[in-house]
N, CA, C and O atoms as a GROMACS GRO file, in nm:
protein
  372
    1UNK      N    1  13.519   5.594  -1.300
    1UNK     CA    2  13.569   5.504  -1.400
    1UNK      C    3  13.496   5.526  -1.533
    1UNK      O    4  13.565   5.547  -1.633
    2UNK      N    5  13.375   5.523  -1.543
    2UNK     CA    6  13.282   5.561  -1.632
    2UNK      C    7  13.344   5.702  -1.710
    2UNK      O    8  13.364   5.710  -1.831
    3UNK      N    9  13.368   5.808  -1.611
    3UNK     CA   10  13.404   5.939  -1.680
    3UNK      C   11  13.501   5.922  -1.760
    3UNK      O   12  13.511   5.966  -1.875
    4UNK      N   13  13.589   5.847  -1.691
    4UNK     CA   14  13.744   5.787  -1.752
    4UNK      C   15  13.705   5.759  -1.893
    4UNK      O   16  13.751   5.823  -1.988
    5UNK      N   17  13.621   5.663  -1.904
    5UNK     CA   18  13.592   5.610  -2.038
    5UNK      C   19  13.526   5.684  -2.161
    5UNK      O   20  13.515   5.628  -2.271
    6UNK      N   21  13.494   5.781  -2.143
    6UNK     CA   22  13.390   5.850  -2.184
    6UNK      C   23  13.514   5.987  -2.255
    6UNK      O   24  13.511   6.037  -2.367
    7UNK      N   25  13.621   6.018  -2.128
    7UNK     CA   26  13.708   6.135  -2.173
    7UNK      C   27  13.808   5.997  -2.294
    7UNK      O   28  13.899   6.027  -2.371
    8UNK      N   29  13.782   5.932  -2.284
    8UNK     CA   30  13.921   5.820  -2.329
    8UNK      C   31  13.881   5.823  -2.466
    8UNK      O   32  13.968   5.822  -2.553
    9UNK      N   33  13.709   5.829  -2.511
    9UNK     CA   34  13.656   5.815  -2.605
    9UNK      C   35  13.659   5.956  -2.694
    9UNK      O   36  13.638   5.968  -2.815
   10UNK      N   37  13.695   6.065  -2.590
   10UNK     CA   38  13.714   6.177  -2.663
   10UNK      C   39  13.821   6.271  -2.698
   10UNK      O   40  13.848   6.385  -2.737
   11UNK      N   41  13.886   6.114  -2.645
   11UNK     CA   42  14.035   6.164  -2.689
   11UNK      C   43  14.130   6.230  -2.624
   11UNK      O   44  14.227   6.285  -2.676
   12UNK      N   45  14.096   6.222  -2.477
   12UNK     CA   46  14.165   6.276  -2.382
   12UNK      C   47  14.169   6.204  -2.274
   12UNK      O   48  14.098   6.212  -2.173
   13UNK      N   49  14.289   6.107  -2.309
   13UNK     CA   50  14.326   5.986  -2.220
   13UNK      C   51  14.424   6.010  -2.119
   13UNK      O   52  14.442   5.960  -2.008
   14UNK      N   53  14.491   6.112  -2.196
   14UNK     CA   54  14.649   6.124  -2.098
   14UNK      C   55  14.533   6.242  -1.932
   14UNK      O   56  14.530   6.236  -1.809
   15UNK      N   57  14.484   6.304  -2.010
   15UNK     CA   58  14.404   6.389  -1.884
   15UNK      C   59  14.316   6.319  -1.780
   15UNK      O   60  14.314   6.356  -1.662
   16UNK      N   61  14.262   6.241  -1.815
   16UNK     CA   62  14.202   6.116  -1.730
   16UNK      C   63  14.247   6.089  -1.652
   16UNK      O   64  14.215   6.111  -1.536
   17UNK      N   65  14.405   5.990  -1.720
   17UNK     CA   66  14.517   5.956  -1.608
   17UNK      C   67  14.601   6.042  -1.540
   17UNK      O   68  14.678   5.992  -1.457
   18UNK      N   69  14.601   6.153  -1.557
   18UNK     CA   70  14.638   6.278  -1.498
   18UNK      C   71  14.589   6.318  -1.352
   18UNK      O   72  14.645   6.333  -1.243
   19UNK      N   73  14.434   6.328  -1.410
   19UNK     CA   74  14.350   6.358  -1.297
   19UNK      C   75  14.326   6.233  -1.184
   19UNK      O   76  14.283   6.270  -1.075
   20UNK      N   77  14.350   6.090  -1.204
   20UNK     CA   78  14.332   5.994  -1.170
   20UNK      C   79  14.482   5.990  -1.070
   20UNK      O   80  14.478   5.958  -0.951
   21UNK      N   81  14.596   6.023  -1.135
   21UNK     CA   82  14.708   5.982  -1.064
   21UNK      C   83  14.734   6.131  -0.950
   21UNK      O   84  14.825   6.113  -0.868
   22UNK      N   85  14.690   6.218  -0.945
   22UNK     CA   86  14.676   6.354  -0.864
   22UNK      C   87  14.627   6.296  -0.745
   22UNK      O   88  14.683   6.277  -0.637
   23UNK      N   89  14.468   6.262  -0.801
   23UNK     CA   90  14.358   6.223  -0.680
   23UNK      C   91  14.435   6.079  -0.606
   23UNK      O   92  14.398   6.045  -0.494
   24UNK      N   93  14.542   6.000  -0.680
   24UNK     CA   94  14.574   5.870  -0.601
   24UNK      C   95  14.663   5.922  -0.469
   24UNK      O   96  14.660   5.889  -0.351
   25UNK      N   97  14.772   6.053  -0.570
   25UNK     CA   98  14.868   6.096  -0.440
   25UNK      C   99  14.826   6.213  -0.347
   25UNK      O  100  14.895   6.247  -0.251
   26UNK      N  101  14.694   6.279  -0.386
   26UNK     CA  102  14.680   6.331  -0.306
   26UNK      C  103  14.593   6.220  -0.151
   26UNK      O  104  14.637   6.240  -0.038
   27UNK      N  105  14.522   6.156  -0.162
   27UNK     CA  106  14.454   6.043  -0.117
   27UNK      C  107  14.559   5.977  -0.020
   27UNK      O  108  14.540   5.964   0.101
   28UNK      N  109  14.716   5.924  -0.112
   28UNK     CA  110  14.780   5.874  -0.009
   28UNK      C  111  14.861   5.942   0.095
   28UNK      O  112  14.930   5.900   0.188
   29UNK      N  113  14.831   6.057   0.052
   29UNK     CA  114  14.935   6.143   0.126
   29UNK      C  115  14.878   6.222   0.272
   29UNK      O  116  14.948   6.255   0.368
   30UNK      N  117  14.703   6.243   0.252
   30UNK     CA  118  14.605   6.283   0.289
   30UNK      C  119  14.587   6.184   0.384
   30UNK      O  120  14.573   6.212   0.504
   31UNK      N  121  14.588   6.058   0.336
   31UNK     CA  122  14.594   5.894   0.481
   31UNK      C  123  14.744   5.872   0.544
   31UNK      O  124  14.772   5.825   0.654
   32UNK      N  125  14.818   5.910   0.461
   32UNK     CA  126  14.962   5.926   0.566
   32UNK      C  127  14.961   6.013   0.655
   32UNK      O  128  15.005   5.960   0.757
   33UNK      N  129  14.926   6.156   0.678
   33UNK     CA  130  14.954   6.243   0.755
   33UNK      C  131  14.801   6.212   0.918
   33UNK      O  132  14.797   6.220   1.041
   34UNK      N  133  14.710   6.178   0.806
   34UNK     CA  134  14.618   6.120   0.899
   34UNK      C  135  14.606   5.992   0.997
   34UNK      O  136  14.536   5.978   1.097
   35UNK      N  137  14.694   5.904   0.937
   35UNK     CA  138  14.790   5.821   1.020
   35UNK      C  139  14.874   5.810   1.127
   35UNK      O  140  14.881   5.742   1.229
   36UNK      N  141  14.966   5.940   1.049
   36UNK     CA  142  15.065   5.975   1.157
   36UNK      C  143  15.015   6.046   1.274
   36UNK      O  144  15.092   6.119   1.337
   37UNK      N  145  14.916   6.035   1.302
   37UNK     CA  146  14.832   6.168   1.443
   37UNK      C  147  14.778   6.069   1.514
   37UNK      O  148  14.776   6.070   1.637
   38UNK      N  149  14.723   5.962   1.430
   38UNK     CA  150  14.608   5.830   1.499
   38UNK      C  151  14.639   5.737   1.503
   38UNK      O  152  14.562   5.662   1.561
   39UNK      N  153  14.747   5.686   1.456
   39UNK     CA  154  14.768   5.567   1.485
   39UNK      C  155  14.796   5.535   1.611
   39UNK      O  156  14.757   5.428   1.657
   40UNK      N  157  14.864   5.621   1.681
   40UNK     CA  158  14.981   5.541   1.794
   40UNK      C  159  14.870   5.518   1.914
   40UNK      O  160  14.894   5.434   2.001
   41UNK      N  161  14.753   5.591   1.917
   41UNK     CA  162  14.615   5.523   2.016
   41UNK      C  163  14.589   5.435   2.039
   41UNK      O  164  14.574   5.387   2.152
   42UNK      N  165  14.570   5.365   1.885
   42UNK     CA  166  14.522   5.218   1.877
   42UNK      C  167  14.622   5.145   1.881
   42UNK      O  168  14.602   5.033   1.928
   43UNK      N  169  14.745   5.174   1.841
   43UNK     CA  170  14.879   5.102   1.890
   43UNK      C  171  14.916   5.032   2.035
   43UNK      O  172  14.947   4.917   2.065
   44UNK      N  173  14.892   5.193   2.138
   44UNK     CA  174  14.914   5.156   2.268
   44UNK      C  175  14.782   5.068   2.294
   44UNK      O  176  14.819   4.965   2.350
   45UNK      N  177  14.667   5.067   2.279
   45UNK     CA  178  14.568   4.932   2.314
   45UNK      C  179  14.604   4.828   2.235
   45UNK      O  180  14.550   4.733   2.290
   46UNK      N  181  14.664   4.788   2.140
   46UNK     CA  182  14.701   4.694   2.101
   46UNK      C  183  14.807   4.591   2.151
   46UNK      O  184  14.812   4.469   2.137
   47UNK      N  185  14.896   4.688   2.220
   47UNK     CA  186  14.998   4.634   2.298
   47UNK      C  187  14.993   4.531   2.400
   47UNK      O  188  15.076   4.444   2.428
   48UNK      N  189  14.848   4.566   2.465
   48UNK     CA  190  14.803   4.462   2.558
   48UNK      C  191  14.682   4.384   2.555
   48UNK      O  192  14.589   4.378   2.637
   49UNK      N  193  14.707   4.299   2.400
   49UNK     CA  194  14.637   4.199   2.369
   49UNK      C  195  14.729   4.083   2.361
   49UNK      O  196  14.849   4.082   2.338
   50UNK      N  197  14.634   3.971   2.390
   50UNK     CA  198  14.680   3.847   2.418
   50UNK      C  199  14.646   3.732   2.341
   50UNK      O  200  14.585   3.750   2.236
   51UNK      N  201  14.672   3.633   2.374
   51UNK     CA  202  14.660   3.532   2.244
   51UNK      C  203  14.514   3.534   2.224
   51UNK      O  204  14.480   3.524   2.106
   52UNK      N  205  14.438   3.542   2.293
   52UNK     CA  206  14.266   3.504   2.263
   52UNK      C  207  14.252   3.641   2.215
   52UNK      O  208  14.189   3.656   2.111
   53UNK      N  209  14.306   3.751   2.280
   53UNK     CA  210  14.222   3.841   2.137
   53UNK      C  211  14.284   3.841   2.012
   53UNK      O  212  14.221   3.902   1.926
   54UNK      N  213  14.414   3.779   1.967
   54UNK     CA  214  14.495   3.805   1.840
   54UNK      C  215  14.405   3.666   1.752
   54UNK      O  216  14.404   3.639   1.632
   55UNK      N  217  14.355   3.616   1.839
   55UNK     CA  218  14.218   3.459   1.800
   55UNK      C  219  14.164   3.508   1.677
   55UNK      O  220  14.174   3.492   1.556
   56UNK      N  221  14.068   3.609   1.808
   56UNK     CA  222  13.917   3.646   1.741
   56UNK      C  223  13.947   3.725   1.669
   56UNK      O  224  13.868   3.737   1.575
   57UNK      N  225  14.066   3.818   1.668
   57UNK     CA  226  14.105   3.939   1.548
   57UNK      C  227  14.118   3.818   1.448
   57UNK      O  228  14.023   3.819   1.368
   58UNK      N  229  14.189   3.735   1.432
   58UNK     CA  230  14.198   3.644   1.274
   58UNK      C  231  14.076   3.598   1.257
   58UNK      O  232  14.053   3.583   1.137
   59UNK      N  233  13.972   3.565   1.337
   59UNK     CA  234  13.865   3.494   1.289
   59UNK      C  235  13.774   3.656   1.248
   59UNK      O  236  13.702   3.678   1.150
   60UNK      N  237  13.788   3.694   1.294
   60UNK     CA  238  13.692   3.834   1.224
   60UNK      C  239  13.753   3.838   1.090
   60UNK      O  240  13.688   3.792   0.996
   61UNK      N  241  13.896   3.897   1.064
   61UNK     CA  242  13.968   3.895   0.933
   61UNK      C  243  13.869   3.797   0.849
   61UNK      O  244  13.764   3.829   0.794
   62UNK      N  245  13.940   3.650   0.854
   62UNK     CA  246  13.924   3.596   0.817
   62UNK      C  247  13.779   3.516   0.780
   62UNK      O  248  13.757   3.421   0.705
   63UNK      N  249  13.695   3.593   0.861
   63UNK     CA  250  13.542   3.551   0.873
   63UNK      C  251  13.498   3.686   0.723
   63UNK      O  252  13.416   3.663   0.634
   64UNK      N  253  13.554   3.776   0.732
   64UNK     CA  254  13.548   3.864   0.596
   64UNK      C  255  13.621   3.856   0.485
   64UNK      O  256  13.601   3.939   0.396
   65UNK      N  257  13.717   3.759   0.469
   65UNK     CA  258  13.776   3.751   0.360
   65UNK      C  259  13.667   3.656   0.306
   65UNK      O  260  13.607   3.695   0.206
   66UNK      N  261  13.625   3.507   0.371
   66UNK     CA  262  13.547   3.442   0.330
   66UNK      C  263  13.419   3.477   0.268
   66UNK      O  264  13.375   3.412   0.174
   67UNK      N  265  13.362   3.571   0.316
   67UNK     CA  266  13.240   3.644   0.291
   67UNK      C  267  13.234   3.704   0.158
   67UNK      O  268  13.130   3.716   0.092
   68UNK      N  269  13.374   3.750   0.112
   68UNK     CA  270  13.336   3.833   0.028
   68UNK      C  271  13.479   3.770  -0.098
   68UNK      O  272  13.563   3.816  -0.174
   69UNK      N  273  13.437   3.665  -0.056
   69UNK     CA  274  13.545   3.573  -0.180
   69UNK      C  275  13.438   3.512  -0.329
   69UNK      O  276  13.328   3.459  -0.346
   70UNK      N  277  13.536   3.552  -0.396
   70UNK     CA  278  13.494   3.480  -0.559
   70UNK      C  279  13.455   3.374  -0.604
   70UNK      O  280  13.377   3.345  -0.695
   71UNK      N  281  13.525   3.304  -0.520
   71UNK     CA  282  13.531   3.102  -0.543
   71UNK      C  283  13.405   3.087  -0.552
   71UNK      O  284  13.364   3.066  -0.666
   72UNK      N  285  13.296   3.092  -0.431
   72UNK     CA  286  13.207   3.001  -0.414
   72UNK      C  287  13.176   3.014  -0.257
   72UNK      O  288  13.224   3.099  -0.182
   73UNK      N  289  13.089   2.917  -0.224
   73UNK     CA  290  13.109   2.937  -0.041
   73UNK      C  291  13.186   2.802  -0.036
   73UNK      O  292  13.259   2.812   0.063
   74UNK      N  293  13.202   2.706  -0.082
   74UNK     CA  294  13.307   2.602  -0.056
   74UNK      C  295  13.471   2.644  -0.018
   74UNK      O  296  13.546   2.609   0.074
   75UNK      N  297  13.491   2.749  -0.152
   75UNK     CA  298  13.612   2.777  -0.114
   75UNK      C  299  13.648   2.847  -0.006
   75UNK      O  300  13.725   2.804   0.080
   76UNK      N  301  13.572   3.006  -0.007
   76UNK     CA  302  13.583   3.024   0.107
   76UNK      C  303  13.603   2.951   0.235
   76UNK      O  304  13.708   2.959   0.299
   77UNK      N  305  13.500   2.880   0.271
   77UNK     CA  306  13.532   2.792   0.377
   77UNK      C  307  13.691   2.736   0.392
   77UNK      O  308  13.772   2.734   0.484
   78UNK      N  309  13.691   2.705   0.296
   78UNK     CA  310  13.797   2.642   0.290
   78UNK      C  311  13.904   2.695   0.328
   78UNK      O  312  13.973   2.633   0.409
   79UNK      N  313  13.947   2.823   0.280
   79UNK     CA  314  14.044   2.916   0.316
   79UNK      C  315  14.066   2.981   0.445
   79UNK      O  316  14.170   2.991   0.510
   80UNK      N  317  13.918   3.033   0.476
   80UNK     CA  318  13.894   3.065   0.633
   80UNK      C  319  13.977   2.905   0.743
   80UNK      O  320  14.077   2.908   0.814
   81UNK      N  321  13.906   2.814   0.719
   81UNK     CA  322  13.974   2.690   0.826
   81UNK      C  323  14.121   2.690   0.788
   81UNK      O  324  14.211   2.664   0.868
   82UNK      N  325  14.138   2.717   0.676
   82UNK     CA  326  14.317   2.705   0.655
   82UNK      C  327  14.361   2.869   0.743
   82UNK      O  328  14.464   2.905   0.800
   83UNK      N  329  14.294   2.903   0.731
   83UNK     CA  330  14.358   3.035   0.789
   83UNK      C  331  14.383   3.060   0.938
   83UNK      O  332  14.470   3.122   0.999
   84UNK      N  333  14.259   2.979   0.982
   84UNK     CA  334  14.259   2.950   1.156
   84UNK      C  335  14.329   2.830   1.172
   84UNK      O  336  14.337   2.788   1.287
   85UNK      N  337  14.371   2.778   1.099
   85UNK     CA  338  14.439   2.656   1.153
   85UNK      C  339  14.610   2.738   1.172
   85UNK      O  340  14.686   2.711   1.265
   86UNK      N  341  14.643   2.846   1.053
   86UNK     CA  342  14.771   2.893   1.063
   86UNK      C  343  14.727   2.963   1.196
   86UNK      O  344  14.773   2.896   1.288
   87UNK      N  345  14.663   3.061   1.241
   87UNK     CA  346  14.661   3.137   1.330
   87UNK      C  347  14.683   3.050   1.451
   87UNK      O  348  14.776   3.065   1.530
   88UNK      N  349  14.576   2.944   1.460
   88UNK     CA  350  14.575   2.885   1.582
   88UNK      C  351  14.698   2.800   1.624
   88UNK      O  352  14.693   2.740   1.731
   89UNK      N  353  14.790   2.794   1.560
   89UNK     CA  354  14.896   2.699   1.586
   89UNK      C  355  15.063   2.819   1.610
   89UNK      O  356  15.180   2.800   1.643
   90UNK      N  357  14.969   2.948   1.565
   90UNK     CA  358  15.106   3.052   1.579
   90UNK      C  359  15.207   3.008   1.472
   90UNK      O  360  15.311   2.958   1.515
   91UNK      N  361  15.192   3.019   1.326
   91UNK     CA  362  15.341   2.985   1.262
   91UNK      C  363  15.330   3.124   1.230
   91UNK      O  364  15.445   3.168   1.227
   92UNK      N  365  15.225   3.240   1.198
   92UNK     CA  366  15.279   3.343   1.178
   92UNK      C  367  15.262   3.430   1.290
   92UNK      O  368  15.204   3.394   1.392
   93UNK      N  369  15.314   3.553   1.270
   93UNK     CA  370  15.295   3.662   1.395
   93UNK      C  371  15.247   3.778   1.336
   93UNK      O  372  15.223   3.877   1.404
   0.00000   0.00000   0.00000
């Protein structure tokens, strides 16, 4: 980001974003194909989870969204119990 700013200052902005939008599609394209080989592993173990582990998967999530939220630790909190309260009652899937 720094370099970014520095070529921006020397007048070579469009090359920045050049080199910036290359490295984005090469990156996504590089995690798509790497996807497509690995995913379906963790897929088939996923298949045979049950409500107590789809639990603790939201409370982990959600035990890291809190952690690393902006608000405050109030809010956080706050969001995490709203979040286990959706999980724990199943309105989403």
């Amino acid at each position: 980001m720094e370099d970014s700013y520095r070529m921006a200052q020397k007048g070579q902005a469009g090359l920045a974003i050049g080199i910036g939008v290359i490295g984005s599609v090469l990156g996504g394209l590089f995690g798509f194909v790497f996807l497509m080989f690995t995913a379906p592993a963790p897929a088939k173990f996923a298949l045979g989870f049950s409500s107590f582990e789809y639990f603790w998967l939201a409370v982990l999530g959600l035990s890291c969204a809190a952690l690393i939220s902006s608000g405050g630790m109030a809010k956080g909190a706050l969001s995490l119990l709203l979040g286990l309260f959706i999980a724990r009652w199943g309105w989403i899937r």
